[in-house]
N, C-alpha and C positions, 0 to 999 in steps of 0.2 A: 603872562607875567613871568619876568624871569628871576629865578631863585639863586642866590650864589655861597654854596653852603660848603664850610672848609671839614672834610672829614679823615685829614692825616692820623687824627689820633684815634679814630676807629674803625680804617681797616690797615692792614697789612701796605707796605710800601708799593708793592707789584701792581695795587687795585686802586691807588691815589688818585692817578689823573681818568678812571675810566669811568664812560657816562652809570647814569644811574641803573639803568637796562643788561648793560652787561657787570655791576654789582651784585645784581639781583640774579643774573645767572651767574654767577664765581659760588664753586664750596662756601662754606661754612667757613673753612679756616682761612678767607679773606678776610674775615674782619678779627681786629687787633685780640693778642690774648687764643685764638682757637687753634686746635692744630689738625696733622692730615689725622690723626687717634681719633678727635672729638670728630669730624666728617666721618667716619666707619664709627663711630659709637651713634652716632643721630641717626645715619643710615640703615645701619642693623633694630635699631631698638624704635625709631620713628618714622623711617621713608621718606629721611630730608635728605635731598640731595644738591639744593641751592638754599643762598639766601630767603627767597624769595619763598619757598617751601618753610625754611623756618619762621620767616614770618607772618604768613597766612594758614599755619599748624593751630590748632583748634584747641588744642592746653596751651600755651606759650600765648597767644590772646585772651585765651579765659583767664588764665594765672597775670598777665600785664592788667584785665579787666580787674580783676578783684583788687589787686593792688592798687590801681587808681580810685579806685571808689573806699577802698580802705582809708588813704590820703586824705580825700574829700571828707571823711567822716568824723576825723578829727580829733 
């Protein structure tokens, strides 16, 4: 099934037209708002070095987890 998802407004201009695959490998500060600071503050403090690392990082899913279920609870 094919998915066709506009994401100008969260990342950066440079990473607009690239498939999902090399999003998920781009820095940190591909996406909108992050800079090359916050990619050396992730990397120093968490050993993220892609997206893809930030979003398979095990507090940043627990913390989105609680959140969600917080939501649900109402």
């Amino acid at each position: 099934m094919a998915v066709n998802v506009v994401l100008d407004k969260a990342l950066d201009k440079a990473y607009e037209s690239k498939s999902l695959n090399e999003i998920l490998a781009a820095p940190p500060s591909a996406l909108a708002g992050l800079t090359e600071a916050h990619d050396k503050q992730l990397l120093d403090a968490l050993k993220i070095k892609t997206i893809a690392d930030l979003a398979n990082n095990k507090y940043f899913r627990l913390a989105a987890t609680l959140a969600d279920l917080a939501a649900k609870e109402g």
